[in-house]
C-alpha positions as CSV (number, residue, x, y, z in Angstrom):
1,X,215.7,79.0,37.8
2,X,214.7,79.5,41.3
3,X,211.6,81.8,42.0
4,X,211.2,84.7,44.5
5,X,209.6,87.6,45.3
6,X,211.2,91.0,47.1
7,X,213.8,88.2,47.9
8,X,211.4,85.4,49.4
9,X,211.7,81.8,48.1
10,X,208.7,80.4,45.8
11,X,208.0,76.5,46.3
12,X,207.1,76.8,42.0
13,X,207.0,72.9,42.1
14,X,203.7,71.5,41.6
15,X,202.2,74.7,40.5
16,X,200.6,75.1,37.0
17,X,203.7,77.6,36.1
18,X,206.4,79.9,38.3
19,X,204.1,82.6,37.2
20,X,201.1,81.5,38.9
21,X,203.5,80.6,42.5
22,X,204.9,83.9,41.5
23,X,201.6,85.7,41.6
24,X,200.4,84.0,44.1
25,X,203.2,85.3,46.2
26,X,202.8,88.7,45.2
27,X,199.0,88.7,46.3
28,X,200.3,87.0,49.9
29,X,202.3,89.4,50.9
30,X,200.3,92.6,50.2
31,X,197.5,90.2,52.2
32,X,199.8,90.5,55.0
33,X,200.6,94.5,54.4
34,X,197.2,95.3,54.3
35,X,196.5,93.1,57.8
36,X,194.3,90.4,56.3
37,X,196.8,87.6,57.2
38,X,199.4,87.3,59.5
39,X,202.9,87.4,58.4
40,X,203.6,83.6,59.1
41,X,200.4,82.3,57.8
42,X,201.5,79.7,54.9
43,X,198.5,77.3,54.8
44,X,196.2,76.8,51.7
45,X,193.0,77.9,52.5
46,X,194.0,80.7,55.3
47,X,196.4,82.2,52.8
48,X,193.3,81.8,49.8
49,X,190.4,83.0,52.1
50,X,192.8,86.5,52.7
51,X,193.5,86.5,49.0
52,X,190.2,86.3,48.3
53,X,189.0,89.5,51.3
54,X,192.2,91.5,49.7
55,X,190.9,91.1,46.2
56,X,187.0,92.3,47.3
57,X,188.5,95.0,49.0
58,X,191.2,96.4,46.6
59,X,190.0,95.4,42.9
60,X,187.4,97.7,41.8
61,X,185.0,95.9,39.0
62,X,183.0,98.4,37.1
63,X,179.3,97.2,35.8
64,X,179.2,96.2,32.0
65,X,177.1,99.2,30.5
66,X,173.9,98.2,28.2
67,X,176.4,100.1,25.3
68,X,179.5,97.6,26.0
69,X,176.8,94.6,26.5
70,X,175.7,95.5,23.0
71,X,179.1,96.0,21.2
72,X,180.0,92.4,23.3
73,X,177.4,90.9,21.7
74,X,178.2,91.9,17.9
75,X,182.3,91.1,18.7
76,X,181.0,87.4,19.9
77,X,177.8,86.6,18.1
78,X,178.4,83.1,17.6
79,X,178.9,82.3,20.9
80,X,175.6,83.6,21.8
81,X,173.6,81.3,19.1
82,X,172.4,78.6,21.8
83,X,174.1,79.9,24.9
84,X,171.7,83.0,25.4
85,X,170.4,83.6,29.3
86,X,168.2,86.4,29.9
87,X,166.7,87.4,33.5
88,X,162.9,88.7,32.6
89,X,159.7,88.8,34.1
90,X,155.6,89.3,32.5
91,X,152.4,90.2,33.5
92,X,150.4,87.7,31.4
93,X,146.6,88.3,29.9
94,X,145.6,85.0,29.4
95,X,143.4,84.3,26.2
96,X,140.6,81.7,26.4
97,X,137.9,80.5,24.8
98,X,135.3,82.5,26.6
99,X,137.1,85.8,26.4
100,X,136.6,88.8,23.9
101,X,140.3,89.3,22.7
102,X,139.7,92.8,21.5
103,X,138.7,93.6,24.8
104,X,141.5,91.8,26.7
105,X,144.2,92.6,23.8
106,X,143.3,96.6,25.1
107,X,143.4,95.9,28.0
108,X,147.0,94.5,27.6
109,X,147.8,97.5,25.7
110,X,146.6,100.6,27.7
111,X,148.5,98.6,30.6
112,X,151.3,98.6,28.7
113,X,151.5,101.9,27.5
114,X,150.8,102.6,32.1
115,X,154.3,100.7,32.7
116,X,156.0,101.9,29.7
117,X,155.5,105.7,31.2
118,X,156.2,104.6,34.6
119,X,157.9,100.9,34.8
120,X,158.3,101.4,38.4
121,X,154.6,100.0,38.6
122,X,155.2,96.5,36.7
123,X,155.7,94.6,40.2
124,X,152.2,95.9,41.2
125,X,150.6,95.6,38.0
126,X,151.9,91.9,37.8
127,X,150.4,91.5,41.0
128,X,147.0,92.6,40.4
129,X,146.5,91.7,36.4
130,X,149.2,88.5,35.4
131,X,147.2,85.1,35.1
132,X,150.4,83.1,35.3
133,X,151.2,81.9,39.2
134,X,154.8,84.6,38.6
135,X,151.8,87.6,39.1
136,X,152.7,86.5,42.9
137,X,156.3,87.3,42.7
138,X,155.7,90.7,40.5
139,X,156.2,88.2,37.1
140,X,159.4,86.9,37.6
141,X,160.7,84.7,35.5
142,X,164.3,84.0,36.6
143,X,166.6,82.8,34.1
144,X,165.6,81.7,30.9
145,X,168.0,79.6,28.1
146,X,166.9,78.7,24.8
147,X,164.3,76.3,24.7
148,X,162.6,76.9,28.5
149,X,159.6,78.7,27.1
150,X,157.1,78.5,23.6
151,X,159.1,79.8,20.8
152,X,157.2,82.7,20.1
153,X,158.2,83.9,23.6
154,X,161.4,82.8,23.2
155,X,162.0,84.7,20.1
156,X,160.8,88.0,22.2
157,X,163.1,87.2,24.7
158,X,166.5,86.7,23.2
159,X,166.0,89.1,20.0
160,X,168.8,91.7,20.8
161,X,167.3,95.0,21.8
162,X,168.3,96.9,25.1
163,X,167.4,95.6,28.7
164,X,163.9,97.7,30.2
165,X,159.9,96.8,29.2
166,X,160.0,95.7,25.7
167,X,157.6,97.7,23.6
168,X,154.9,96.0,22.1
169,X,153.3,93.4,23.7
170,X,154.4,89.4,22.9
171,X,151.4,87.2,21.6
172,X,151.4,83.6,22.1
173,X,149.5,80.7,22.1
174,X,148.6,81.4,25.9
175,X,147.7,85.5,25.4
176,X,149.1,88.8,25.4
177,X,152.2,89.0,27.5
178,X,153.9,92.2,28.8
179,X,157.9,91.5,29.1
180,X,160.6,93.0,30.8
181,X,164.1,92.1,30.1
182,X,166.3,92.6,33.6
183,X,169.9,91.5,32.2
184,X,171.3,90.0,29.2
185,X,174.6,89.1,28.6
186,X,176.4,91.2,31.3
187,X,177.2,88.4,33.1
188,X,179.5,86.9,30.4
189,X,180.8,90.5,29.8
190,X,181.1,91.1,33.8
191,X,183.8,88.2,34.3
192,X,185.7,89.4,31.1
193,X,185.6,92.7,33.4
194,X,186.6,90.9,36.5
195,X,189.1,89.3,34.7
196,X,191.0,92.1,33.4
197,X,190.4,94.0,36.6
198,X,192.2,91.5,38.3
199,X,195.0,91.1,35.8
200,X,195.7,95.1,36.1
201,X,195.8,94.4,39.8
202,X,198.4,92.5,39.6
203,X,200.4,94.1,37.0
204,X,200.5,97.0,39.3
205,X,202.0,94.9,42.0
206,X,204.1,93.0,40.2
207,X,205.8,96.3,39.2
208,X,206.8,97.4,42.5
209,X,207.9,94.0,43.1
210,X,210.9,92.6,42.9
211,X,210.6,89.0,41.2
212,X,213.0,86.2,39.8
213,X,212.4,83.7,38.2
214,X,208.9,84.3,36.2
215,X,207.9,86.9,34.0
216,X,204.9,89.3,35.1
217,X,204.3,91.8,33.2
218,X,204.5,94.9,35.7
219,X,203.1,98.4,35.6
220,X,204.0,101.4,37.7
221,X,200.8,103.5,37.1
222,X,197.3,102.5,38.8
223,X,195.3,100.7,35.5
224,X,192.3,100.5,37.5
225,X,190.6,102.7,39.9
């Protein structure tokens, strides 16, 4: 069966299915409604790069709350085994052999207990009292997978607990370490977002469309706002 869309011809052949020419169809032509391609424009990467401006502008994406993060994680826990990535950063207090520990352990944790009451102050504080070279970026760490760091940090860093200043402070072998955990997760649970955002999208359009030839499942209420 041929394909179309609000009576335009679909060139399905060569596409992975008449519903992705279909689709793709659909998403051209409110590109051209909504002025971010002419109506004769027909070429790959035009037609993609005023997809792509339609799609910023029009599908809204909501942020992955710690609470759906959380419930992600318990739904999918296997996948998570060796595929963790967490975005943290520390103010290290280094232990040698010429320090007191006592002295620099409370000195970790009356710091601590400073961010913990005000965490707006960890860039500074990493700043002034981290004796790892990340001090000079406020402790950033970037992103950490299994197996970048000693495995008692490690174990700190991808035990599940909520994002913020964890709190107690991590020993290893190199001192005391004060950790903040910036994002976990989301960024798995943010495409699964995007992804359905996207599908709505086009399950409203495909509903006030009129389409041959492929089967999209339409919807005549906004699904996402």
């Amino acid at each position: 069966m041929k394909v179309s869309v609000n009576g335009i011809a679909v060139e399905a052949e060569g596409a992975p299915s008449p519903e992705f020419a279909a689709v793709r169809e659909l998403l051209r032509q409110r590109a051209v409604a909504t002025g971010h391609v002419p109506a004769d424009a027909r070429g790959e990467e035009e037609v993609a790069a005023a997809i792509e401006r339609l799609l910023a502008q029009e599908v809204s994406v909501p942020a992955p709350t710690e609470a759906e993060c959380r419930r992600h994680y318990e739904t999918h826990r296997a996948a998570f085994r060796s595929g963790d990535l967490v975005h943290a950063r520390h103010i290290l207090f280094q232990v040698t052999s010429s320090v007191n520990v006592p002295e620099i352990r409370a000195r970790a944790e009356k710091t601590l207990a400073e961010l913990l009451a005000a965490p707006e102050l960890f860039d500074a504080r990493a700043r002034e009292l981290s004796n790892c070279p990340s001090g000079r970026d406020g402790g950033n760490l970037g992103q950490i997978g299994p197996g970048d760091t000693v495995p008692e940090f490690e174990r700190a860093l991808f035990r599940l607990g909520p994002t913020g200043i964890l709190g107690e402070l991590v020993r290893t072998r190199h001192g005391f370490h004060i950790v903040a955990i910036d994002r976990r997760i989301a960024g798995m649970l943010r495409a699964a977002v995007e992804e359905r955002a996207l599908r709505q999208y086009v399950s409203i359009l495909a509903g006030q469309a009129e389409i041959v030839g492929a089967r999209l499942d339409g919807a005549t209420s906004p699904l996402v706002q």
